[in-house]
N, C-alpha and C positions, 0 to 999 in steps of 0.2 A: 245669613244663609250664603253659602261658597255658592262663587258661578258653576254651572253644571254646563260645562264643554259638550258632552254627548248628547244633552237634549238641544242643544245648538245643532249639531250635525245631523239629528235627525229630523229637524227642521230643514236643512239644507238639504237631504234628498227629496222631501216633497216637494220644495218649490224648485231646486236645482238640481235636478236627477246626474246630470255628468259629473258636475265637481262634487255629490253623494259619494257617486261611486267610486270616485278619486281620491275622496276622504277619508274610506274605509278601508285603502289601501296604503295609510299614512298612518305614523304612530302621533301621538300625541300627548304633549307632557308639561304639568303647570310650571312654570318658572320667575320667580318674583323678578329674578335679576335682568329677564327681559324687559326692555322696557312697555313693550306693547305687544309685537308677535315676530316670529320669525320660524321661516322653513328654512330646515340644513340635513345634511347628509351627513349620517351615523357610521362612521368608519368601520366601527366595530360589529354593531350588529346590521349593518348594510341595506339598510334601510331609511327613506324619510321621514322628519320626524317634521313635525310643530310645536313650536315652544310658546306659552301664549302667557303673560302676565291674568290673573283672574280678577286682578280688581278693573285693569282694565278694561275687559273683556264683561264684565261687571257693569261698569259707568255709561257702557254705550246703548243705544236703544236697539231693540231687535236685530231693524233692518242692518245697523252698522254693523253688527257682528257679524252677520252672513258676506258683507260687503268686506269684509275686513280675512273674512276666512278665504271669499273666492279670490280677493286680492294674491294673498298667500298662493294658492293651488295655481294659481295662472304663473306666478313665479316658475313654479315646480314643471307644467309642461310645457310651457314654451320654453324652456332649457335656461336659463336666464344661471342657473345653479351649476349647470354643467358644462354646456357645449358654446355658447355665444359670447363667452366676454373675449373681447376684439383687442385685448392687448396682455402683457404680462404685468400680474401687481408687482411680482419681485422689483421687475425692472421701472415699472412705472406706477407707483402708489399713489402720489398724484392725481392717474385716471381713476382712481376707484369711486372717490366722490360722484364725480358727473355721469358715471356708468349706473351709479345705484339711483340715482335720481332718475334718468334716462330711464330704467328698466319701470319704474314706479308711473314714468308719467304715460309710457306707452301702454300700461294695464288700465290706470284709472280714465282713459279715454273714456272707456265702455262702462264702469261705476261709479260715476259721479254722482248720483243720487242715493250711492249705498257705499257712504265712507264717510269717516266723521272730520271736520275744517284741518285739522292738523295733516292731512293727505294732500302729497304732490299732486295736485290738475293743471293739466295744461286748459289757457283761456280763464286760469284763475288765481286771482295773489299776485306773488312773484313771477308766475307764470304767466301772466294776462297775451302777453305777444306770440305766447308760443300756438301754433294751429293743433287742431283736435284730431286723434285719427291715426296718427303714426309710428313708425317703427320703434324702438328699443336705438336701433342702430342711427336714427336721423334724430331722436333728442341729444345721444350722445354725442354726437360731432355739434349739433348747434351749443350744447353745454359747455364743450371742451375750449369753443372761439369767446363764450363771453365769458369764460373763464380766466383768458389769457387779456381778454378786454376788459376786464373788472365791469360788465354789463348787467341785465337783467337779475338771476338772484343771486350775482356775485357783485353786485356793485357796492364801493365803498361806502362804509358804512353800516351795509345791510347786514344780518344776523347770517352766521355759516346756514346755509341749508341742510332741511335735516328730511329725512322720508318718513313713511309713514311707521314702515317695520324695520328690523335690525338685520342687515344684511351682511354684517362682519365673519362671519363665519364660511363664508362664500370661497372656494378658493384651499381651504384646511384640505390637507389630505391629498393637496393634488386633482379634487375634482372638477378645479372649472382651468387650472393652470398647470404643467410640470415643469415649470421655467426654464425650460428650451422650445425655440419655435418649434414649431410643427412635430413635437414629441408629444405622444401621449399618455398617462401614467394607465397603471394596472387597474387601481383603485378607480379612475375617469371610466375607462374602461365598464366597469362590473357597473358603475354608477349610473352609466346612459342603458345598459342593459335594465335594469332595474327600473329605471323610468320607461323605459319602450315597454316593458310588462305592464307596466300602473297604466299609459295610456291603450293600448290592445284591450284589454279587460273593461274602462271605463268606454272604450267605446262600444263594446260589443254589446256590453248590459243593456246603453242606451238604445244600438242598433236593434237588439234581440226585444227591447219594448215596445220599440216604433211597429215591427213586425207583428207583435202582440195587439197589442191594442187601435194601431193607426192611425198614429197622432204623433206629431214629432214631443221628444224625450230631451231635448237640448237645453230646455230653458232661453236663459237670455246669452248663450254660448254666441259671440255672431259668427253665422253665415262663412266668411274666408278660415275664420279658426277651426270650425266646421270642417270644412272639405280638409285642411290641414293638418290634422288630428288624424280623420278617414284614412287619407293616404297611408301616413303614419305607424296607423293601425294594422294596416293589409299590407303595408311593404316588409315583406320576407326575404334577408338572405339568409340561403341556404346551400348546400352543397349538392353534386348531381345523385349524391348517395342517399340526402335527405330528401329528395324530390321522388328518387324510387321509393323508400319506405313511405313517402305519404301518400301514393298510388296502392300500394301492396295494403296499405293500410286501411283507407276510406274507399276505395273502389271495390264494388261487387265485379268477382270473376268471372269474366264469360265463357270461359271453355271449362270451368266447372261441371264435372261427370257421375253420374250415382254409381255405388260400390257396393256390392254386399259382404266387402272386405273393412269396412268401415261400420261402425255403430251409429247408429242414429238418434241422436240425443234425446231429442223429441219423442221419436215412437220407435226404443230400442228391439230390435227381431220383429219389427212389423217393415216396415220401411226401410229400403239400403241406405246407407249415409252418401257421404257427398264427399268427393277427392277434389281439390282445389290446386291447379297447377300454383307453381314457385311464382313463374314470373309473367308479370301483369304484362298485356297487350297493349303497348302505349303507342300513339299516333303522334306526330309530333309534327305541325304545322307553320313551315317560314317560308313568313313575311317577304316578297323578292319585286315589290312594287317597286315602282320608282323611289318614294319618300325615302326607302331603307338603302342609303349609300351602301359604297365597297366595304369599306371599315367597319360599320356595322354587320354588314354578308356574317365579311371575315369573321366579323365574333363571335357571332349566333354559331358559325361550324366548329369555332374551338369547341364551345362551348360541348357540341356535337359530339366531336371527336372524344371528352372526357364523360360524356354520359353514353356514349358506344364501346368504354372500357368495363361499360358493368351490364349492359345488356342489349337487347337486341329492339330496333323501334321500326316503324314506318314513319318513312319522309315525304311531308304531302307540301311539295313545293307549291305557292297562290299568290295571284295578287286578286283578281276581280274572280278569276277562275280557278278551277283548280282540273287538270288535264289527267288521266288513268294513266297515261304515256308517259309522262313526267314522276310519277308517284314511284317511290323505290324503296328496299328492306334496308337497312342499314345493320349489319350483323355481328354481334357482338365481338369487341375486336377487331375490327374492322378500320381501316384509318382512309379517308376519301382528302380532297382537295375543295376548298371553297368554288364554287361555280352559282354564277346566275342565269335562271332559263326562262324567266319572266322580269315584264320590266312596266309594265301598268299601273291601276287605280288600284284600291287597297279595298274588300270587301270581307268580312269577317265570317259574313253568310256564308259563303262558299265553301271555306276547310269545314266550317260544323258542319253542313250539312252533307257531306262526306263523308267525316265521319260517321253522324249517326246512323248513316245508311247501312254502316258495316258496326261489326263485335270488338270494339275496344272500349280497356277497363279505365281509361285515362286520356285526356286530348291536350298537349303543350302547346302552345300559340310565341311562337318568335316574333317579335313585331316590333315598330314604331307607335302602338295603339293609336296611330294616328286613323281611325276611323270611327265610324256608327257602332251602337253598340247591336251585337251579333244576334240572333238567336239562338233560344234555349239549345245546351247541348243535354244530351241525353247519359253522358257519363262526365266522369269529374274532369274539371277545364282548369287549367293553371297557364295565366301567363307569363312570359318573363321579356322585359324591356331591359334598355339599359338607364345610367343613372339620372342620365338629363330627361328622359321620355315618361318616366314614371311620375316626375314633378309637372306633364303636361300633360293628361288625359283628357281626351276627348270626351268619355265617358265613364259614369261612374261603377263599379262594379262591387260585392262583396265577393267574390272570387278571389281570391291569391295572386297577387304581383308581385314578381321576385324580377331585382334589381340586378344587371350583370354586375360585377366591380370593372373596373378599366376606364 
């Protein structure tokens, strides 16, 4: 009887609901020539695949296969494929050994009870010295010195080290290298896109069943990878163009007026329909606390000034307060200068409940989110931080965080 892959997987969403939902957004394809498993990115049809030997996948008892497959997916989102290898292969092939080790021994910290003996562990084998628990980034520098020292599992004598899965493919296409520093290829490009969709979706599933039912949906995910993933999932960039179509879009209109110029879907020539102004009534609330330096001001009003080239908002300048006298129209087209007119403690209460008090279809929050989390706003809330702030939240939100670039 052939290994059957898909009753595999769907064993892995009952006990493993994220890497499930992770799973089903990965192709998967038998492969003798592998020798055991491997995740790679499909140039052509632009998607993840897994390539799994079936007799291997065969030989191992349950729990190892599930161990064997999370293994693999934890490859795929912690970027290990794409965005993290910390040097170029062209230039330096030599690193690629202790990076693929390194990447293996920072995964199987967390499955050591669900991987079969031929699996990199740190605290076990060749590995016995190495400590449990760490980065991707700190095996690979300790690999790369006893490498050069013929040490631990490179000491003379000893068998080359080999990982659990086959990581050769890693790098094809440009996706993890374009062998110039700091350039990035097209194909990297469309590849980390594609990954940001598989983890958005995998988290949302989980989130949208935690909601459901009210029981955490993570499985044995831990905790830092957890919030890590979240972030991940809720950081959006977008453009000030894409920030008005998602107000015009998800927000109910509030100066919405009945017509008996209009049909009325529901109960046509009984009832007038409904005429819905073009453009949304947006509020738009920064942050002018202490926390939020000049540099930051400055950005928040660029920012300002290119979402005042397409329509017209309110500026509800806060820190702990927020003052009617200070509050102003910004009118589309319109071009102002950076200025700060508060300089206080950071309260988030304050601008919602401002708003709510008045008819807007959308509320933006400029900030350092360096505060408490706010209370309910009463229309849709989008915040935007910049790059370093959004990796520091104070609190956690399912709401929208869009990342300035700069």
């Amino acid at each position: 009887m052939s290994f059957n892959l898909e009753e595999q997987c769907h064993m892995l969403l009952r006990e493993e609901p994220f890497y499930g939902a992770v799973s089903r957004q990965v192709s998967k394809r038998a492969c003798e020539r592998t020798k055991t498993a491997a995740i790679q990115y499909d140039l052509e049809a632009r998607t993840f695949t897994l390539l799994y030997n079936p007799d291997f996948m065969e030989s191992l008892p349950p729990a190892h296969r599930t161990g064997v497959l999370m293994h693999e997916f934890q490859h795929l989102i912690l970027g290990h494929l794409t965005t993290r290898l910390p040097f170029s292969p062209a230039k330096q092939p030599e690193m690629l050994l202790p990076w693929n080790i390194a990447t293996d021994l920072a995964i199987n910290s967390g499955l050591v009870d669900k991987l079969p003996d031929c699996a990199c562990v740190p605290g076990r084998g060749s590995y016995a010295w190495y400590p449990v628990g760490r980065t991707a980034e700190y095996y690979f520098t300790r690999l790369v010195q006893d490498q050069e020292d013929k040490a631990g599992p490179f000491s003379e004598g000893s068998p080359t080290p080999e990982t659990l899965d086959d990581h050769s493919s890693w790098g094809e296409g440009g996706c993890t290298d374009s062998g110039e520093e700091g350039a990035t290829s097209r194909e990297e490009v469309v590849a980390n896109k594609v990954l940001d969709g598989i983890i958005k979706e995998a988290v949302e599933k989980v989130e949208e069943a935690e909601k459901r039912w009210g029981s955490t949906e993570w499985g044995s995910v831990p905790y830092h990878l957890r919030e890590t993933l979240r972030k991940a999932a809720h950081r959006v960039t977008v453009s000030p163009e894409a920030i008005l179509r998602y107000f015009i879009r998800t927000s109910r209109k509030s100066g919405s007026t009945s017509t008996i110029r209009r049909i009325n879907r529901r109960y046509p020539f009984i009832h007038p329909g409904r005429r819905a102004k073009n453009d949304p009534n947006i509020a738009i609330s920064i942050d002018q606390s202490g926390s939020v330096n000049d540099e930051m001001l400055q950005k928040f009003f660029s920012f300002l000034t290119k979402l005042g080239s397409l329509a017209t908002f309110t500026v509800v300048p806060f820190d702990t307060q927020v003052s009617d006298e200070q509050v102003y129209i910004w009118k589309k087209g319109q071009k102002r200068k950076w200025e700060r007119v508060r300089h206080g403690g950071t309260c988030f209460d304050a601008p919602t409940k401002w708003v709510n008090q008045r008819k807007f279809d959308g509320h933006i929050i400029l900030t350092d989110m360096q505060a408490p989390k706010p209370i309910r706003s009463k229309c849709q809330r989008l915040w935007v931080t910049d790059s370093y702030h959004i990796n520091h939240l104070v609190f956690q939100t399912d709401e929208k965080i869009i990342a300035l670039g700069g």
